[in-house]
C-alpha positions as CSV (number, residue, x, y, z in Angstrom):
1,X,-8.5,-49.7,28.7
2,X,-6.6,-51.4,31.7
3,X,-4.5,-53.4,29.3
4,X,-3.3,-50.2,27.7
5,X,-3.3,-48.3,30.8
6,X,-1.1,-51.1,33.1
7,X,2.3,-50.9,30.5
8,X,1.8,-46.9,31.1
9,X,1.8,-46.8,34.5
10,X,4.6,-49.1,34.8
11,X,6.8,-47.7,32.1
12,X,6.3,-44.0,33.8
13,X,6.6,-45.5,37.7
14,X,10.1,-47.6,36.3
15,X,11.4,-44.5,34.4
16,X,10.6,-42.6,37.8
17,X,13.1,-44.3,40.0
18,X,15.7,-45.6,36.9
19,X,16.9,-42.2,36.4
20,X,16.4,-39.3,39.7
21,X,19.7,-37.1,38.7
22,X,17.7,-35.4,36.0
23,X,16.0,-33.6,38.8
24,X,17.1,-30.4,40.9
25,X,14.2,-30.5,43.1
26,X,13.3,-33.6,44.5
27,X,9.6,-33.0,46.9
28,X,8.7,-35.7,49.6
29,X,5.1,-35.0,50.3
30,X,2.5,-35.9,53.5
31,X,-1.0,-35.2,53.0
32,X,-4.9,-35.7,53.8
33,X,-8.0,-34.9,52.3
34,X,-11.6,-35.4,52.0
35,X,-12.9,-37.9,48.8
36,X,-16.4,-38.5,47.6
37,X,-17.4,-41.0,45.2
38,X,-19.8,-40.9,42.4
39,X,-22.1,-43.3,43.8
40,X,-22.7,-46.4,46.5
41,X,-20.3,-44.9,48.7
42,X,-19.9,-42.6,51.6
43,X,-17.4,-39.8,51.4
44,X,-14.4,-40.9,53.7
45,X,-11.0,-39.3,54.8
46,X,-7.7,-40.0,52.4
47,X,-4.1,-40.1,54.1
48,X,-1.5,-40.8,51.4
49,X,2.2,-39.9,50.8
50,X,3.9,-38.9,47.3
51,X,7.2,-37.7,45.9
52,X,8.3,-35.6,42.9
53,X,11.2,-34.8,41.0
54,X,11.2,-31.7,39.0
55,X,13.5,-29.7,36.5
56,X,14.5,-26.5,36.6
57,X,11.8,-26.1,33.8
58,X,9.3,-27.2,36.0
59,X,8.4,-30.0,34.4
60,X,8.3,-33.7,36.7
61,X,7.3,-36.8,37.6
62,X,5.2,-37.9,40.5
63,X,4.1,-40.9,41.9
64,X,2.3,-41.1,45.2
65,X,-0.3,-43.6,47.4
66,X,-2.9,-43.4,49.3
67,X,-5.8,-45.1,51.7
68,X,-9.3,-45.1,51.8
69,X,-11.3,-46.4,54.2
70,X,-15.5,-45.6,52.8
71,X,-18.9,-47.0,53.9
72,X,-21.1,-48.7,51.2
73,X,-24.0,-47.1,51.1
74,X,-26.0,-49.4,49.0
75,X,-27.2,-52.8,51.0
76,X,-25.6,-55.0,47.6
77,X,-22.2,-53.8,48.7
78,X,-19.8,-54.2,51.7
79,X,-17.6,-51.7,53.2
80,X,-15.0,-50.4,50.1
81,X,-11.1,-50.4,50.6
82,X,-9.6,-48.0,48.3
83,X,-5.8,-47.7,47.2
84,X,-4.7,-45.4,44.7
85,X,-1.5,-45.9,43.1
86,X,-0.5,-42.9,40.7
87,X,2.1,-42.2,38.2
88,X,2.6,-39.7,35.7
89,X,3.6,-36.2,34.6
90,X,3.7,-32.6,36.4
91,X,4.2,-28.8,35.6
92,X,5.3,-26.3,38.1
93,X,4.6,-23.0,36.9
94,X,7.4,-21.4,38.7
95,X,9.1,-24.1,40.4
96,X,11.5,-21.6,41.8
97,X,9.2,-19.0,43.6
98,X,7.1,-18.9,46.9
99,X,4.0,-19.7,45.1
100,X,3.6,-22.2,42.7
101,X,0.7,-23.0,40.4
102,X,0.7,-26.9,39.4
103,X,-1.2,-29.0,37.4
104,X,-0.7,-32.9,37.0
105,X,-1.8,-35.9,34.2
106,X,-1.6,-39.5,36.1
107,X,-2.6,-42.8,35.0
108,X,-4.0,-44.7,38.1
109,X,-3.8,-49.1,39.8
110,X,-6.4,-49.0,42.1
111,X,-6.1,-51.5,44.9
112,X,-10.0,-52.2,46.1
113,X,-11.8,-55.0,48.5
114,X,-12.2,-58.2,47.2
115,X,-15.2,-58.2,45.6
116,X,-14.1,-55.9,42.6
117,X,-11.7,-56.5,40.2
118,X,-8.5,-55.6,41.7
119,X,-6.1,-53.5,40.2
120,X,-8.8,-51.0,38.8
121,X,-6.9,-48.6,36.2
122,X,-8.0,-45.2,35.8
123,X,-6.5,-42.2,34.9
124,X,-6.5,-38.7,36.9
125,X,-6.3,-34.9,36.7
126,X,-4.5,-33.1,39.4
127,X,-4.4,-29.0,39.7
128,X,-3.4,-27.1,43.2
129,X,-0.7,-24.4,44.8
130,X,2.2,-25.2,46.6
131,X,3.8,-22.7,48.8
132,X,7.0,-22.3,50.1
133,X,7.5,-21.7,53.6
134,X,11.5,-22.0,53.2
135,X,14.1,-23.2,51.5
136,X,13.3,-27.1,52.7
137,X,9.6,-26.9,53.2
138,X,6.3,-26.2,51.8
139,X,2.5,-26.5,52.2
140,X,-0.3,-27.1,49.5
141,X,-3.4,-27.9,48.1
142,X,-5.3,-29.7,45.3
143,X,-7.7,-30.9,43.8
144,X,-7.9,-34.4,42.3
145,X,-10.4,-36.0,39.9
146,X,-9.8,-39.8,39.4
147,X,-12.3,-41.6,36.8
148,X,-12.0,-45.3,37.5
149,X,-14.9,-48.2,36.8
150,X,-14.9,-51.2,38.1
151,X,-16.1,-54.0,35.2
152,X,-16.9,-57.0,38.0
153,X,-19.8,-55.2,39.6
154,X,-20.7,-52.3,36.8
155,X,-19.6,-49.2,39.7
156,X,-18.3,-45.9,38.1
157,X,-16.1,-45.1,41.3
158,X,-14.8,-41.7,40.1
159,X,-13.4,-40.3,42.8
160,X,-12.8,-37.1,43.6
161,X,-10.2,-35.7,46.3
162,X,-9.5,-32.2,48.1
163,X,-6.1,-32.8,49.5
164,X,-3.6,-30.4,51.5
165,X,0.0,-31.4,53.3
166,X,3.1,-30.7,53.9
167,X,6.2,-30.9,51.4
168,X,9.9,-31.3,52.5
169,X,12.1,-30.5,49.8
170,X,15.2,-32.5,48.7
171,X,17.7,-30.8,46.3
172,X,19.7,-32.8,43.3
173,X,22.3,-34.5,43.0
174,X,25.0,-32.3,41.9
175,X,26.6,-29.9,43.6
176,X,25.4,-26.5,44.0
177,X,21.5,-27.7,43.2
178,X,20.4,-26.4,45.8
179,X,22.0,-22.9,45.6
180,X,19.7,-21.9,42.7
181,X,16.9,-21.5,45.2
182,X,19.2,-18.8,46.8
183,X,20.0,-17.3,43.5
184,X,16.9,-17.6,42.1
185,X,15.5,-15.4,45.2
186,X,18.2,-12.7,45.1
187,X,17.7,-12.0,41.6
188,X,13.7,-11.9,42.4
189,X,14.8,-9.6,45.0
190,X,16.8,-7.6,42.9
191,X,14.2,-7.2,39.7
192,X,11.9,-5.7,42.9
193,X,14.4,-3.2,44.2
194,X,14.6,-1.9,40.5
195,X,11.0,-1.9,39.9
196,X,10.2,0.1,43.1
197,X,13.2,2.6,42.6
198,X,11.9,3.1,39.0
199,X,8.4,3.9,39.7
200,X,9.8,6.1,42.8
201,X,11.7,8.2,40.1
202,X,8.4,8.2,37.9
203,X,7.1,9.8,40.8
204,X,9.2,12.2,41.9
205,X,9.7,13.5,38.2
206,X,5.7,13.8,37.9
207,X,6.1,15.9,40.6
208,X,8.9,17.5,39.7
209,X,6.7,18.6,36.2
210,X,3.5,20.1,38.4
């Protein structure tokens, strides 16, 4: 699996940075979290960074890093440092609106103590909410599932991550990108407006008809 899964990660993180204009909203993310691993280790706090760039579509990539810091809990093991490196696809469910829906498939280089094989690939699951606080910044949170095994001392790591940060947004390139949140907003507005006058003229012609 790592052999196929190295060439992956490095053709998605190279394709990632080669070609940014596609995206019209470009997300630089700060975050911590809580991680707990399948066995011989303590759970331990997560601090990481990651950015995205997303269509209008929703659709993105991501790539982000973190640190770990866990306590063996097994007397065969030392003290684990844990690195995550990810790469890979996302999908904003409405990219555009105050709350987003996401979900995320990432194939992982793990960067671990010396004693394991270092990188450890994996692959990960990602699903949370992002919400938009304004037109530059946003909170969320997720949940992450990593599977990951190291083959130099047998351990099934899988680790597995509640995370929540902050999100300042970066608009495209071209110009005008970052108008469509504003447009976007007043014709949300607008589809409101009609619905409420709508159902207040449902209303008054019900009662109208008693």
């Amino acid at each position: 699996m790592k052999r196929k899964l190295i060439p992956l990660f490095l053709i998605l993180t190279i394709t990632f940075f080669a070609n940014p204009s596609f995206a019209i909203i470009k997300n630089l993310s700060f975050f911590g979290g809580y991680t707990s691993f399948s066995e011989n280790f303590k759970p331990s706090a997560k601090y990481g960074a990651a950015l995205d760039l997303i269509t209008a579509d929703g659709i993105g990539f991501h790539v982000s890093s973190a640190y770990i810091k866990t306590q063996s809990e097994s007397s065969d093991y030392s003290d684990l440092k844990f690195v995550p490196l990810m790469a890979g696809i996302t999908y904003h469910f409405f990219p555009f609106r105050q709350m987003s829906p996401y979900i995320s498939a990432l194939v992982c280089m793990n960067l671990t103590s010396q004693y394991m094989e270092s990188p450890i690939s994996g692959y990960a699951v990602k699903t949370g909410f992002f919400f938009r606080m304004d037109k530059y910044s946003g909170i969320f949170v997720e949940a992450e599932k990593q599977f990951a095994k190291d083959s130099k001392t047998d351990i099934q790591l899988d680790p597995f991550s509640i995370n929540a940060g902050i999100t300042l947004t970066l608009w495209g390139l071209e110009p005008g990108d970052d108008n469509r949140y504003d447009n976007y907003q007043k014709e949300l507005n607008s589809r409101r407006s009609m619905r409420k006058l709508r159902k207040k003229r449902l209303i008054e012609e019900e009662l109208e008809f008693d």
